[in-house]
N, C-alpha and C positions, 0 to 999 in steps of 0.2 A: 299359283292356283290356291284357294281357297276353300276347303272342304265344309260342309256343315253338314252335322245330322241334326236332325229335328229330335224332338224327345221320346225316348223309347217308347213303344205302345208294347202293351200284355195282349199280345195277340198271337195264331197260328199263322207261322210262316208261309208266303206264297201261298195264301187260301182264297178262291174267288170268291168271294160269299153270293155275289150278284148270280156266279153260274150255276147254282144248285138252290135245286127245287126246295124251299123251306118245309114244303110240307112232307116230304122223303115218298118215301114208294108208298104209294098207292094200296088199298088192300088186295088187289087181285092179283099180287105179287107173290103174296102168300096164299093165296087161289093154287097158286100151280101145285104147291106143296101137299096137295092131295095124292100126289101120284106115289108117292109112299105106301100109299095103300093098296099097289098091284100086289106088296109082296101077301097079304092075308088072301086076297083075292089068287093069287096061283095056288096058295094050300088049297082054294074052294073049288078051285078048276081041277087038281087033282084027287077030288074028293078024300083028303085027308081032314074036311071038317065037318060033320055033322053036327044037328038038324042042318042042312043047308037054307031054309025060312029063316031061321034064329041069326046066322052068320047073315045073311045078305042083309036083313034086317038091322043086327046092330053095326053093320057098316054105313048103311045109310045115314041113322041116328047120330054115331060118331062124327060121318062129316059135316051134316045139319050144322050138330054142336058144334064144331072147327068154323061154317063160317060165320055163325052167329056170333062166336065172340070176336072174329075178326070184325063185323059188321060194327057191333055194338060197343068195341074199342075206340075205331076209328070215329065213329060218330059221339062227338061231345053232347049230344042233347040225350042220351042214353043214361041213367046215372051208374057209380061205380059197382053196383050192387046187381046189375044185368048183365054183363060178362065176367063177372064173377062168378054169378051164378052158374052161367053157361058153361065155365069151365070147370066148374065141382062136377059137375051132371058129365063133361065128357071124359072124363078121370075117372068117375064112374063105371061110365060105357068102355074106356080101357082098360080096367083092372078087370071089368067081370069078363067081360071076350076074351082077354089074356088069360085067363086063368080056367076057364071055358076050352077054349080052346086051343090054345099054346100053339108050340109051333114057332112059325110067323110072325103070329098076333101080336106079340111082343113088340113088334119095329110101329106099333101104335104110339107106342110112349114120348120117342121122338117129335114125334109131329104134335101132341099133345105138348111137350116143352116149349115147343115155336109158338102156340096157341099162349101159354103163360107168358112167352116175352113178346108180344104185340100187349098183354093186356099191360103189363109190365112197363114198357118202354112209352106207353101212352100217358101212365101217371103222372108226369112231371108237367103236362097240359090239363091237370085236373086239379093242380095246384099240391099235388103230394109230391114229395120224393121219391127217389126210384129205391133206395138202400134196402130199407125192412122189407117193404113188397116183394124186393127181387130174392132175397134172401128167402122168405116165406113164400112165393108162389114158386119161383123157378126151382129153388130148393127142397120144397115138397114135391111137388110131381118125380122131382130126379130120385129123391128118396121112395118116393110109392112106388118106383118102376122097379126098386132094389126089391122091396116088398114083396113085388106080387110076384117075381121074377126066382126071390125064394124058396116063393111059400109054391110056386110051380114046380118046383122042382131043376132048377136051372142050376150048370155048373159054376164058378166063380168067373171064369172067363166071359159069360154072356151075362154075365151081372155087372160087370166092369165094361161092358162094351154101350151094353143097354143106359144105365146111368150115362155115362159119358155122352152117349148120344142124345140124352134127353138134357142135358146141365149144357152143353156145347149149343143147341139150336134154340136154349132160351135165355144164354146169356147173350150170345151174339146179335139176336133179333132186338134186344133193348138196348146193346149198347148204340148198333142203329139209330135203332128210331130216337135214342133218347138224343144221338148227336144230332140230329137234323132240327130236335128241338130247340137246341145249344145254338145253331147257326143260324136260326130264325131269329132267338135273343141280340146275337151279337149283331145281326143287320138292323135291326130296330134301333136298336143302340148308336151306331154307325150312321144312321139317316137321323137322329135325335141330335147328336152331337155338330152333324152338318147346319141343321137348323141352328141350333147354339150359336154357331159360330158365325152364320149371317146376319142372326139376329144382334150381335154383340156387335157387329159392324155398323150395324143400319142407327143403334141405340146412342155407339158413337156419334156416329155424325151427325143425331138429332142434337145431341146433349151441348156438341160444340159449335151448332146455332144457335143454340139457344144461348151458351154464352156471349157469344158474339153480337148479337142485335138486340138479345133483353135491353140494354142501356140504351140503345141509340131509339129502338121504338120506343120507349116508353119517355124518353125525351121530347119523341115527336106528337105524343098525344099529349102531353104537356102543353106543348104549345099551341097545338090547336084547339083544346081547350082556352086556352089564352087569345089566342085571336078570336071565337064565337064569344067571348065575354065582352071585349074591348073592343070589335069591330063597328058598333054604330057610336060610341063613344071618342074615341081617338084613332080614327081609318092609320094615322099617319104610321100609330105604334103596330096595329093590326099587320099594316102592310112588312114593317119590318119581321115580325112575326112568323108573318107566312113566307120572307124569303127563307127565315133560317130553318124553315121546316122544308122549303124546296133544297136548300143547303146539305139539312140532317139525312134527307130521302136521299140525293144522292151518293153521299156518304156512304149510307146505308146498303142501297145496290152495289157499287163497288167491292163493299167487304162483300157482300154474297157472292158476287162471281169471284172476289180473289178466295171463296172460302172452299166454292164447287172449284174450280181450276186446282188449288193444291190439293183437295181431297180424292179427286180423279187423278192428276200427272201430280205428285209426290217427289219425285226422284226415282230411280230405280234401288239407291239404296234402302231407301224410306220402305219403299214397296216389297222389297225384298225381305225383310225384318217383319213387316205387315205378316206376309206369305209365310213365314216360318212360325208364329203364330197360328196362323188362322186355318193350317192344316194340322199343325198338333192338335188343336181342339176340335178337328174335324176328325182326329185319329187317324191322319194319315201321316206313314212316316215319308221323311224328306230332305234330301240331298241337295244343296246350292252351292254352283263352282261358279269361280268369276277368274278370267283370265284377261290378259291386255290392261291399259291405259284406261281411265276416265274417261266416258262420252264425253262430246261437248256436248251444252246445255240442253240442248233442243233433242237431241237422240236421248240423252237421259231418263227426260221427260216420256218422251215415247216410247223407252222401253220400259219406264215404271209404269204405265198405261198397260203395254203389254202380259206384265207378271200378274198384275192388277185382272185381266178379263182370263189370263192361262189357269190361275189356281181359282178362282170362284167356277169355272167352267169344271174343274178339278173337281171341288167339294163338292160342287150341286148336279151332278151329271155322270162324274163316271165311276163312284163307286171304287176308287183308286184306296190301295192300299198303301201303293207308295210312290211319289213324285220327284222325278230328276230335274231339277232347274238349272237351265249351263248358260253364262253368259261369257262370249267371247268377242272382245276388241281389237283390231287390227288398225293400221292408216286406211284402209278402204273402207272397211263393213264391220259394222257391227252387228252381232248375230245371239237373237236368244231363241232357245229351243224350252218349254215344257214340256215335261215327256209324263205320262203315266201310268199302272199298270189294269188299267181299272176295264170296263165295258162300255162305257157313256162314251160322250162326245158330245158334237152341236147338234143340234135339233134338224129335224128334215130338209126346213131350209137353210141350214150351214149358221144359225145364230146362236148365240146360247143367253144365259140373262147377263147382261153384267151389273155394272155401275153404275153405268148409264144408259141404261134399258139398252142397248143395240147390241150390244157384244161382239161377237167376232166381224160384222157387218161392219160398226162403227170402227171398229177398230185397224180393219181392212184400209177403210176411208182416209182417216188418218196418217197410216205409214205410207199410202198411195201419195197423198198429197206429198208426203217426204222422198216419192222416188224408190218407195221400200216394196217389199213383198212379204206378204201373209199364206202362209200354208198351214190348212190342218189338215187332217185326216187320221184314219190306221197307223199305230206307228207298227214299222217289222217287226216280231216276234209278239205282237199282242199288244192294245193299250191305245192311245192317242201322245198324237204326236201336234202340238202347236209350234213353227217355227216363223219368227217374225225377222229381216233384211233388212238394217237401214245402210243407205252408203253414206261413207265418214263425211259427216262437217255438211252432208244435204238436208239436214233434219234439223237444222238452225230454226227454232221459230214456231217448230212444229209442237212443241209443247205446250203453247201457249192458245193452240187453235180452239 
C-alpha cells in the first residue's frame, strides 16, 4: 500500500461550507430578542413606573430603534452613518429610561449591546474591519451601561452583571455574523480555485496541440500554396503536391486522435499524479492508496479514464473538502473507489461534465463494453461515492476505444 497525501490546505477541519447559509441568520433572529423587554414591561404592570405614557412611550421608541438598526445593518444599500445613527439615539432612549426609571430598566442595555454587534459584525461587508468598531461600539455601550448604572445608584454587583451582559451579547453577535462572513470568503475562494484548476487543464491541452500540428499544418498550407501556383503550369508536379498534402493530412489526423486518446486514457498512473494536482489546486485535500499488481494495459487505461471523470466530478460538483482514492488489483478484478466528503454529485440525470463532455454516462459505456460496472451514488456517512469493476485481463483493448 501506498499512501499519499496531497498538500496541506490552511483550512477549518471537517467544515461543510456548502451546508451553511453564507448569509448567517436572518435579521428576524434578532427580532425575537425584543422579548427582553418583558422584564421593564412587568415593573409597568406592577406599577412601579411612572408616568406610565412616558414608559410605554419610550419602549416603543426603544424597540423602533432596535429594529431599525437591525434593518439598516442588514441592508447594504443603507450607508454606515444610518445605523449608527440609529443606535446613538437608542443608547439614548436607554440611558435616559434607565436612569428615569431604574429598576428593570437596566436589562435595556443588554439588548442595546446585541443591537452594536449586528451593526458591528456587518462591517467587514462594508469593507471595514471589525477590530476598532468593535472595540468602540460594543465597548461603549458596555461602558455607558456601567455609567448610567452608577450614576443610578446601583450596587457593584449589578454593575458587574449589567456590563457583562451588555459586552457578552455584542461580542458574541459579531463574532457570528462576522464568521459567516469568513465562510462566504472561503467558498468564493474554493469555487475560484476549482475554476483555476479546470481552466489550467483545458489551457494544457490547448497548448499541446497546438504544439503538435503548428508544424504539420503549416506545412500543409505550404504546399497548397504550391500546388494553386504550379497547377496549370506543370499538373505533373502539382499532382505530386497534392499527394503529399493528402500524405501531411493524414498524418496530421492520426497525431490528433493519438493526441485526444492519451489525453483522455493516460494510464492510471499518469492520471493519478494529474488528480493529485488538480485537487490541490482545487484545495481539496487527498488521499491515493494503490494495492495489487499492475493492470494490464487495457484496464489501465480504463481506470486512468476513471480517476480522470471521479476527481473533475470531485472539483466541479461536490464541494469536497477532502477525497479518498483506493485502487485495488487482484487476479479477478480490479476495483477503483472515489470517495468524497463534499454535497454534489452527477447531475439529475446521473452525468456530470467530463473530458469528454459525457461523464459518468460515457464512462459507464466504456467499462460496460469491458464487462465492468459503474456505481455512483451517496456514499455511507455523507459525501459520494464513484466505484468503477473491471474483471482481470477483460478490459484488453478497452482503452483504446
Amino acid at each position: 500500500m501506498i499512501p499519499w497525501k496531497g498538500t496541506p490546505q490552511r483550512r477549518v477541519p471537517d467544515l461543510d461550507l456548502e451546508s451553511v447559509d453564507r448569509d448567517g441568520p436572518g435579521g428576524h433572529a434578532f427580532v425575537f430578542w425584543l422579548i427582553v423587554l418583558v422584564w421593564p414591561l412587568w415593573d409597568l404592570a406592577q406599577g412601579r413606573t411612572h408616568p406610565v405614557w412616558l414608559a410605554v412611550t419610550a419602549l416603543l421608541v426603544f424597540a423602533f430603534l432596535h429594529l431599525g438598526v437591525i434593518r439598516t445593518s442588514f441592508d447594504g444599500r443603507f450607508p454606515l452613518r444610518v445605523p449608527t445613527a440609529l443606535l446613538v439615539a437608542q443608547a439614548g432612549v436607554a440611558s435616559a429610561a434607565s436612569l428615569g426609571f431604574q429598576g428593570r430598566w437596566y436589562t435595556m442595555f443588554p439588548l442595546l449591546g446585541l443591537s452594536a454587534g449586528v451593526l458591528v459584525g456587518h462591517l467587514p461587508r462594508r469593507g471595514s474591519g471589525p477590530e476598532l468598531p468593535m472595540l468602540l461600539g460594543i465597548g461603549g455601550v458596555s461602558t455607558l451601561s456601567v455609567l448610567v448604572g452608577w450614576a443610578g445608584g446601583e450596587d457593584g454587583g449589578a454593575l458587574a452583571a449589567n456590563w457583562y451582559g451588555t459586552a457578552t451579547a455584542g461580542v458574541v453577535t459579531a463574532v457570528i455574523l462576522r464568521l459567516f462572513t469568513v465562510i462566504g470568503l472561503l467558498r468564493d475562494a474554493r469555487e475560484e480555485l476549482a475554476e483555476a484548476a479546470v481552466a489550467r487543464e483545458r489551457l494544457r491541452f490547448s497548448r499541446d496541440l497546438h504544439d503538435l500540428l503548428g508544424h504539420t499544418l503549416s506545412l500543409m498550407v505550404v504546399k497548397a500554396q504550391a500546388v494553386r501556383l504550379i497547377a496549370e503550369r506543370d499538373p505533373a508536379v502539382a499532382a505530386r503536391q497534392a499527394a503529399d498534402i493528402e500524405t501531411v493530412g493524414r498524418r496530421a489526423l492520426n497525431e490528433v486522435r493519438q493526441a485526444v486518446s492519451g489525453y483522455r486514457g493516460r494510464g492510471l498512473a499518469a492520471e493519478l499524479d494529474a488528480a493529485r494536482l488538480a485537487l490541490a489546486d482545487a484545495g481539496v485535500d487527498a488521499a491515493i492508496r494503490r494495492t495489487g499488481p499492475p493492470p494490464p494495459a487495457g484496464t489501465d487505461a480504463l481506470l486512468g479514464w476513471a480517476v480522470r471523470e471521479g476527481v473533475t466530478n470531485v472539483i466541479r460538483h461536490s464541494g469536497a473538502a477532502h477525497c479518498d482514492i483506493t485502487v485495488r488489483v487482484d487476479e479477478d478484478e480490479a476495483v477503483l473507489q472515489v470517495k468524497d466528503d463534499g454535497v454534489g454529485g452527477a447531475g439529475n440525470d446521473g452525468a456530470v461534465e467530463g473530458s469528454g463532455g459525457h461523464g459518468l454516462r460515457g464512462l459507464s459505456e466504456r467499462v460496460g463494453a469491458a464487462d465492468g460496472t459503474v456505481q455512483a451514488g451517496p456514499a455511507p456517512g455523507g459525501g459520494f461515492l464513484l466505484t468503477v469493476t473491471v474483471p482481470g485481463g477483460a478490459a484488453q483493448g478497452a482503452g483504446g476505444q
